[in-house]
PDB file as gemmi writes it, atoms N, CA and C in Angstrom:
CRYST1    1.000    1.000    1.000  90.00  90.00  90.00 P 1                      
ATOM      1  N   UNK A   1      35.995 123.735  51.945  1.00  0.00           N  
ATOM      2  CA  UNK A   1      36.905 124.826  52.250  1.00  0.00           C  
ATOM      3  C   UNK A   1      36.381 126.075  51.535  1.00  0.00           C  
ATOM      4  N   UNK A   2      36.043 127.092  52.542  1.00  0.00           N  
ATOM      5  CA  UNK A   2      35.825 128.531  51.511  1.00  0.00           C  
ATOM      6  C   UNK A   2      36.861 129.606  51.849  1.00  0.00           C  
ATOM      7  N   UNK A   3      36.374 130.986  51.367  1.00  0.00           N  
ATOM      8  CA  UNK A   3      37.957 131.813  51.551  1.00  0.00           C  
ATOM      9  C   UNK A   3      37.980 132.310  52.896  1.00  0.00           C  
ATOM     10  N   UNK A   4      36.993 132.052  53.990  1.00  0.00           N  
ATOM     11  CA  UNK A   4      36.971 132.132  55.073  1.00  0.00           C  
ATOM     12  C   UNK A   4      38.271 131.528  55.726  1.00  0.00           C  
ATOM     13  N   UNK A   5      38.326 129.682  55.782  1.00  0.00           N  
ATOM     14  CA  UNK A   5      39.359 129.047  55.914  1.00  0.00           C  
ATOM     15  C   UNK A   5      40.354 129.095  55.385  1.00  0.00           C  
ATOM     16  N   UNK A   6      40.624 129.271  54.593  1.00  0.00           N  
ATOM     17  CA  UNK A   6      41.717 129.593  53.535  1.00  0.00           C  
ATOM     18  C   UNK A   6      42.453 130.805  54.467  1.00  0.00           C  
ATOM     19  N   UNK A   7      41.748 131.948  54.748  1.00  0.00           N  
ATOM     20  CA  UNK A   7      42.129 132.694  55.259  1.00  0.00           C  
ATOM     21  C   UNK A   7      42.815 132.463  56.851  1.00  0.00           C  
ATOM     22  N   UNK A   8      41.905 131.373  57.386  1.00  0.00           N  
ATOM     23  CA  UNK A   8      42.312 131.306  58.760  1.00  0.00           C  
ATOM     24  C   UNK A   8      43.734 130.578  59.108  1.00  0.00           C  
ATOM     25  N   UNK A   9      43.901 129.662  57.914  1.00  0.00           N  
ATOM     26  CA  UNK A   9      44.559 129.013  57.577  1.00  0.00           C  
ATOM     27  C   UNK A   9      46.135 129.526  57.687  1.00  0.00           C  
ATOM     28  N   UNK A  10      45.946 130.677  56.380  1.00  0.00           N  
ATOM     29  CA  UNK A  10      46.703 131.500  55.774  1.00  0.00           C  
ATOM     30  C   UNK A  10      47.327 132.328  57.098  1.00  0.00           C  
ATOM     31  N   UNK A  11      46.652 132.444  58.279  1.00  0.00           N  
ATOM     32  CA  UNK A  11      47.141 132.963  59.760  1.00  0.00           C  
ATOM     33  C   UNK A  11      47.997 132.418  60.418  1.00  0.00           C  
ATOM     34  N   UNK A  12      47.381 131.110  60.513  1.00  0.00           N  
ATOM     35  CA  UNK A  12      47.818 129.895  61.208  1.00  0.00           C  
ATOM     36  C   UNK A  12      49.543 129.625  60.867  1.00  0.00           C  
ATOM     37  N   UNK A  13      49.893 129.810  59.570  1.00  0.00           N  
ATOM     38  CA  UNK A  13      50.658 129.474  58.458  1.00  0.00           C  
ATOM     39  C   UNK A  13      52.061 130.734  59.039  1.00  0.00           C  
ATOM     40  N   UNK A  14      51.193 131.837  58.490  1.00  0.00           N  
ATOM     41  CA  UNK A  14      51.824 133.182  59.004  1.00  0.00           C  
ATOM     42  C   UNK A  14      52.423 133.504  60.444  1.00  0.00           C  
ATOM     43  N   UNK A  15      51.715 132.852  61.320  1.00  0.00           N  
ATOM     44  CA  UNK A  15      52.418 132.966  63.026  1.00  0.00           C  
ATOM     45  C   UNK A  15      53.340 131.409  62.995  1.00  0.00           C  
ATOM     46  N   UNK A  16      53.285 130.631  62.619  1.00  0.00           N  
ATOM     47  CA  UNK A  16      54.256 129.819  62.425  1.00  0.00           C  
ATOM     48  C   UNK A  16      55.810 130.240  61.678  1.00  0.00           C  
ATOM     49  N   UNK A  17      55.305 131.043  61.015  1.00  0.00           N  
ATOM     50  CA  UNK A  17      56.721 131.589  59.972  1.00  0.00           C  
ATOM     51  C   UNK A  17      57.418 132.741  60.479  1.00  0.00           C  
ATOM     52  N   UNK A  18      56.476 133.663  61.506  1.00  0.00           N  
ATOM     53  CA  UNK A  18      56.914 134.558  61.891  1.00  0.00           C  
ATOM     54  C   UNK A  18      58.448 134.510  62.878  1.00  0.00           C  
ATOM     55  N   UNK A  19      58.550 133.517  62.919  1.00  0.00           N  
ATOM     56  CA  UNK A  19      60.334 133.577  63.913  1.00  0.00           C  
ATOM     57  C   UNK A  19      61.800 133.694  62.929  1.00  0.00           C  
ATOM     58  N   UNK A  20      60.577 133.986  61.625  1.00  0.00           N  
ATOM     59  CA  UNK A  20      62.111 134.077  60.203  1.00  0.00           C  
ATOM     60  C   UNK A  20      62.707 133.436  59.861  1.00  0.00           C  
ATOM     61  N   UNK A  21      62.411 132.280  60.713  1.00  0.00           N  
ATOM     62  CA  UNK A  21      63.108 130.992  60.020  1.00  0.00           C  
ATOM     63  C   UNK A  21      63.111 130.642  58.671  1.00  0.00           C  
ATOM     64  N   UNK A  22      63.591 129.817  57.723  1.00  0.00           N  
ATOM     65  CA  UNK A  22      63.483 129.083  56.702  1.00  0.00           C  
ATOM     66  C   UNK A  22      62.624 127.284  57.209  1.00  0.00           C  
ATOM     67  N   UNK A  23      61.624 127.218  56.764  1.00  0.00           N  
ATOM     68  CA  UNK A  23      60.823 125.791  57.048  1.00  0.00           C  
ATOM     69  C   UNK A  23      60.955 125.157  55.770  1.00  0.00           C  
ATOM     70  N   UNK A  24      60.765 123.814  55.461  1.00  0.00           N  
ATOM     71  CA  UNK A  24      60.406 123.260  54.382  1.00  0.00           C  
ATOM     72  C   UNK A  24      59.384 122.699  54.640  1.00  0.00           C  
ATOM     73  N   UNK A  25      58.412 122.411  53.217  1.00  0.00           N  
ATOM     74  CA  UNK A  25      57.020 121.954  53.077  1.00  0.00           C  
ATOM     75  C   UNK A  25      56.635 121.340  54.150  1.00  0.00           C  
ATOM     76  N   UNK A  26      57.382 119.875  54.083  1.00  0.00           N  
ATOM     77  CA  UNK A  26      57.102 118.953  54.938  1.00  0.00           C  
ATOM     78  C   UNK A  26      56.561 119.476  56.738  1.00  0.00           C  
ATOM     79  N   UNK A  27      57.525 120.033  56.910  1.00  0.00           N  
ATOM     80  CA  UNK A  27      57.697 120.866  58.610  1.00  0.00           C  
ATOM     81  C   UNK A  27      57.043 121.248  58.902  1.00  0.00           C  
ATOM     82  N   UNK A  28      56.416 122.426  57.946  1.00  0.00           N  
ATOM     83  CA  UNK A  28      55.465 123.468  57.885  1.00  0.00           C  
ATOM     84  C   UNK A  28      54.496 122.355  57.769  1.00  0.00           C  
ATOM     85  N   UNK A  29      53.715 121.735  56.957  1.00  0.00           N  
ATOM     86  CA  UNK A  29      52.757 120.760  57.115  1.00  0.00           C  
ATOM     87  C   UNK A  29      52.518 120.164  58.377  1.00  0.00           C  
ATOM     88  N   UNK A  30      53.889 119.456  58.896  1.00  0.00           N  
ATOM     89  CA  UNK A  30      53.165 118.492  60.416  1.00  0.00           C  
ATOM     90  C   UNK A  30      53.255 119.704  61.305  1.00  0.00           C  
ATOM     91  N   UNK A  31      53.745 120.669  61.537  1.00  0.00           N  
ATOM     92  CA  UNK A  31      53.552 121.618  62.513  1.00  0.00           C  
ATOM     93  C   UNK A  31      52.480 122.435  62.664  1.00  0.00           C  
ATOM     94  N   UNK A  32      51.372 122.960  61.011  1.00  0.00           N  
ATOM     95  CA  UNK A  32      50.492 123.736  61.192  1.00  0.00           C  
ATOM     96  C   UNK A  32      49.320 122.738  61.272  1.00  0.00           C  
ATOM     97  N   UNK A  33      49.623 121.137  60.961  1.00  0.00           N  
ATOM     98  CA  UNK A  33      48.323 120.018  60.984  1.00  0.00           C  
ATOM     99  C   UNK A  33      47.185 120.319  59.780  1.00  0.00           C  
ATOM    100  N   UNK A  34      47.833 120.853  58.627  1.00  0.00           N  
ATOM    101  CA  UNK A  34      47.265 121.256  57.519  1.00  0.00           C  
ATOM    102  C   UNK A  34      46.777 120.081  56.809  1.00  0.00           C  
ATOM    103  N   UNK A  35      46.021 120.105  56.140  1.00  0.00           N  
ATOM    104  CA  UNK A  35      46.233 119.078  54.716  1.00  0.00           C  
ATOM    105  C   UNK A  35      46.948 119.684  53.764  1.00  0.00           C  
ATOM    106  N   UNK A  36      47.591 118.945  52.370  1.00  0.00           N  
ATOM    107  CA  UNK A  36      48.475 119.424  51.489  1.00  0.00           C  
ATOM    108  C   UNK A  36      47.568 120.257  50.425  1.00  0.00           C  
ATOM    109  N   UNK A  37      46.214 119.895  50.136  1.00  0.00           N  
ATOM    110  CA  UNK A  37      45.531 121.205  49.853  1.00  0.00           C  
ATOM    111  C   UNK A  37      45.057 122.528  50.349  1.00  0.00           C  
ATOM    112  N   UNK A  38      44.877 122.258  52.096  1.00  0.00           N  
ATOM    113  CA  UNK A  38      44.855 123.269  53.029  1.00  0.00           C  
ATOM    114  C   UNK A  38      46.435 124.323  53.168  1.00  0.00           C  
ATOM    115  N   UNK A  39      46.995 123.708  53.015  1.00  0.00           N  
ATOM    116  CA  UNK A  39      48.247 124.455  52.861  1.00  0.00           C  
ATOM    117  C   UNK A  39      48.518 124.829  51.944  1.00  0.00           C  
ATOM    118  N   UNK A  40      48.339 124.224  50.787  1.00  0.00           N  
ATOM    119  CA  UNK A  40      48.923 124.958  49.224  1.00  0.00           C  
ATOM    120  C   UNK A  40      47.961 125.981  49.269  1.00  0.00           C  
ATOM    121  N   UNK A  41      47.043 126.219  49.711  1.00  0.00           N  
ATOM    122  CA  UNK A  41      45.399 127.461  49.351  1.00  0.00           C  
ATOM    123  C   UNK A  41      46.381 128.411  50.459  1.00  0.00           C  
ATOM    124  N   UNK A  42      46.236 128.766  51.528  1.00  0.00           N  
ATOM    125  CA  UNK A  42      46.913 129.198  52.336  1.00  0.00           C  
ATOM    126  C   UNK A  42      48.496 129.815  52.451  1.00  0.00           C  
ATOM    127  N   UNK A  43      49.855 128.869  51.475  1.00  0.00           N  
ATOM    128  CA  UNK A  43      50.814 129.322  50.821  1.00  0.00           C  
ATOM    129  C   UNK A  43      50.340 130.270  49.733  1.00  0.00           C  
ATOM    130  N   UNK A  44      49.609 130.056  48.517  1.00  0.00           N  
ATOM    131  CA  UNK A  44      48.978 130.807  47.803  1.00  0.00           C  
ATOM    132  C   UNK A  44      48.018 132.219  48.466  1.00  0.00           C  
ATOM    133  N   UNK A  45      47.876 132.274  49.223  1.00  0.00           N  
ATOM    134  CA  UNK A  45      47.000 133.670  49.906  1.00  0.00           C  
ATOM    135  C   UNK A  45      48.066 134.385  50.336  1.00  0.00           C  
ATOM    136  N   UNK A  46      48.883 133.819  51.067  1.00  0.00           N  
ATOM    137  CA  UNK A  46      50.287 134.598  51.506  1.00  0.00           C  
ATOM    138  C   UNK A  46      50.961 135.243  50.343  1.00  0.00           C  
ATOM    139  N   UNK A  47      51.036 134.354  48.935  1.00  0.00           N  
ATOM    140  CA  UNK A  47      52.216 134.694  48.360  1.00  0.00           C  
ATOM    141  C   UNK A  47      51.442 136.018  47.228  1.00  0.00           C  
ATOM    142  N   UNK A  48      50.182 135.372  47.070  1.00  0.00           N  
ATOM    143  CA  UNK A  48      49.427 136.601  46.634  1.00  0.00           C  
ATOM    144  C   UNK A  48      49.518 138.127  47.285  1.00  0.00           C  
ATOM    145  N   UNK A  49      49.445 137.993  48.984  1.00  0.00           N  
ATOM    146  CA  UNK A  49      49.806 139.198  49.447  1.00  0.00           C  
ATOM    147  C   UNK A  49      51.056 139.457  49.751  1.00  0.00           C  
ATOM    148  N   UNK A  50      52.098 139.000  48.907  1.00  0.00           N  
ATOM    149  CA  UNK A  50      53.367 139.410  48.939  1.00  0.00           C  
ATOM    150  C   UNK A  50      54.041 139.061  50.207  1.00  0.00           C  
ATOM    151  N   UNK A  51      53.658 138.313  51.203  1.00  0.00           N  
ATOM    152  CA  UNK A  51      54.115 138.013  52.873  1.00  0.00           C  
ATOM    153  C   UNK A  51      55.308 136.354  52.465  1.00  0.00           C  
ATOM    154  N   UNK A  52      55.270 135.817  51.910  1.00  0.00           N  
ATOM    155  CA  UNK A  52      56.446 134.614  51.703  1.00  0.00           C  
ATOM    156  C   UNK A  52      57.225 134.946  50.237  1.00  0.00           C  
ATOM    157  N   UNK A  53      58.293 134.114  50.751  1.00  0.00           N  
ATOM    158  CA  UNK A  53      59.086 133.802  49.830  1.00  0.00           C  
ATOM    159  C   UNK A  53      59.144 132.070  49.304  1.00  0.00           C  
ATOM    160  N   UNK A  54      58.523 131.641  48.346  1.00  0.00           N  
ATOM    161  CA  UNK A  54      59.206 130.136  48.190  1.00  0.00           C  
ATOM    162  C   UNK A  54      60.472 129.845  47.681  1.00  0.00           C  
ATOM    163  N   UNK A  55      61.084 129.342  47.884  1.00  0.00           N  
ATOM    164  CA  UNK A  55      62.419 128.348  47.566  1.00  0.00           C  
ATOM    165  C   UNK A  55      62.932 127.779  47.544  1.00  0.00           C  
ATOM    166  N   UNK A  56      62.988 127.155  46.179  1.00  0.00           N  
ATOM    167  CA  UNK A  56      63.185 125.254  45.533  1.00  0.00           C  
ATOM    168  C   UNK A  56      64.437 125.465  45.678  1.00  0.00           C  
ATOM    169  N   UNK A  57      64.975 124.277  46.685  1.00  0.00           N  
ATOM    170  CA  UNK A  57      66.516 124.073  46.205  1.00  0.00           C  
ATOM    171  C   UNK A  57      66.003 122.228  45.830  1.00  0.00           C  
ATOM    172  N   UNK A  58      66.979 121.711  45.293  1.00  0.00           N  
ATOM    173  CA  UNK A  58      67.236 120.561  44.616  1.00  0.00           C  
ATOM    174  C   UNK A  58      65.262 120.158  44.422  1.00  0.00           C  
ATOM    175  N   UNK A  59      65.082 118.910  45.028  1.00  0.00           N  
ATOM    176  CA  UNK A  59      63.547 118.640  45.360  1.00  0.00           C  
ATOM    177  C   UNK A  59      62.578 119.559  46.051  1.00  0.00           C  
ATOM    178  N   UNK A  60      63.125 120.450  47.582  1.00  0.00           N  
ATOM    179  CA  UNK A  60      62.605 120.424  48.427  1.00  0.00           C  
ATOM    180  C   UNK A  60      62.398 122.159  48.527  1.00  0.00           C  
ATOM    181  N   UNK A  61      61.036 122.125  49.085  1.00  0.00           N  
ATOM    182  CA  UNK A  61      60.421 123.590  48.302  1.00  0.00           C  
ATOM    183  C   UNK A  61      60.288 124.159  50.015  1.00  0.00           C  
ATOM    184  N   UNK A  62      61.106 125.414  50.303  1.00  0.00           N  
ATOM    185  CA  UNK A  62      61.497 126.693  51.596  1.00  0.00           C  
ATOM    186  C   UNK A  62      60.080 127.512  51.661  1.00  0.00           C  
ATOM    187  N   UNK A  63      60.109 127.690  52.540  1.00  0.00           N  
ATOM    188  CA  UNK A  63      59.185 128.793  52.659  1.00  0.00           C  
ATOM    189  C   UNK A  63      59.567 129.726  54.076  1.00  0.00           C  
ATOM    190  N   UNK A  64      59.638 131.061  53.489  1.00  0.00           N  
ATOM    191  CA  UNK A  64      59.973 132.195  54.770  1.00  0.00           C  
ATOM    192  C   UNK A  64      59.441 133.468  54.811  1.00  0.00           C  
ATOM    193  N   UNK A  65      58.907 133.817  55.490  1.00  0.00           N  
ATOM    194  CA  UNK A  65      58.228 135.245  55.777  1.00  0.00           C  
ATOM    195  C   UNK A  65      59.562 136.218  54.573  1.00  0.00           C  
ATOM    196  N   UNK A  66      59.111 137.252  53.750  1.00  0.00           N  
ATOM    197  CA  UNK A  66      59.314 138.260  53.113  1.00  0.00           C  
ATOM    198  C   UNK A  66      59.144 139.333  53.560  1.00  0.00           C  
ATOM    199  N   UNK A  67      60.681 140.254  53.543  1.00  0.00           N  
ATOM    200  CA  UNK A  67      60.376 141.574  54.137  1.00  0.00           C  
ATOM    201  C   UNK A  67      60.340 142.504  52.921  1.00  0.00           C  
ATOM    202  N   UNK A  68      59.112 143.132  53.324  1.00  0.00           N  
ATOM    203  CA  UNK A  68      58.275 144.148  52.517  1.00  0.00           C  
ATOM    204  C   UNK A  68      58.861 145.683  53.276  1.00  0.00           C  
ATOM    205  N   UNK A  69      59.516 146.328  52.403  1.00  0.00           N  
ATOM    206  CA  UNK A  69      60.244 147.825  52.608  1.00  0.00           C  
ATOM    207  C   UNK A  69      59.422 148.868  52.202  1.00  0.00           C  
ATOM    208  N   UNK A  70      58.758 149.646  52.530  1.00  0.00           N  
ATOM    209  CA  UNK A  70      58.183 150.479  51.496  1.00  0.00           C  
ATOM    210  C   UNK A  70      58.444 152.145  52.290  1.00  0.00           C  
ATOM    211  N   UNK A  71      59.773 152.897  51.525  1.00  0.00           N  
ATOM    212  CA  UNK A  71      59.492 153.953  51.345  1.00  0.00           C  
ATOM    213  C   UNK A  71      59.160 155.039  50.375  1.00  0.00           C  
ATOM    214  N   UNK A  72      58.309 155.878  51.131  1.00  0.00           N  
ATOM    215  CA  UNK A  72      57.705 156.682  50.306  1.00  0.00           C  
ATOM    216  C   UNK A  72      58.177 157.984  50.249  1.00  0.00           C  
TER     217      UNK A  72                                                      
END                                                                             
């Protein structure tokens, strides 16, 4: 895996999330056909560019597109 994939990944990940839903790990996994390291690299590129939100409730870890406001 280089940051090529990671990146493509990180797309793949991103048009899946885009309907605003709330997904959990699991979902998001069998739906994007990731591996659980292909996806954690890919959650991590997103969250680096500020595009998700994660969120642990009890065990089970959310993930949802983040809206980014920016006025200037």
């Amino acid at each position: 895996m280089n940051k090529s994939d990671i990146g493509l990944n990180a797309g793949k990940v991103w048009r899946l999330l885009s309907n605003y839903a709330k997904w959990d790990y699991g979902t998001l996994k069998r739906k994007s056909g990731l591996k659980d390291k292909e996806l954690g690299a890919a959650l991590g590129w997103l969250a680096c560019e500020d595009k998700i939100v994660l969120h642990q409730e009890n065990e089970e870890l959310y993930i949802f597109l983040g809206v980014n406001v920016y006025i200037g």
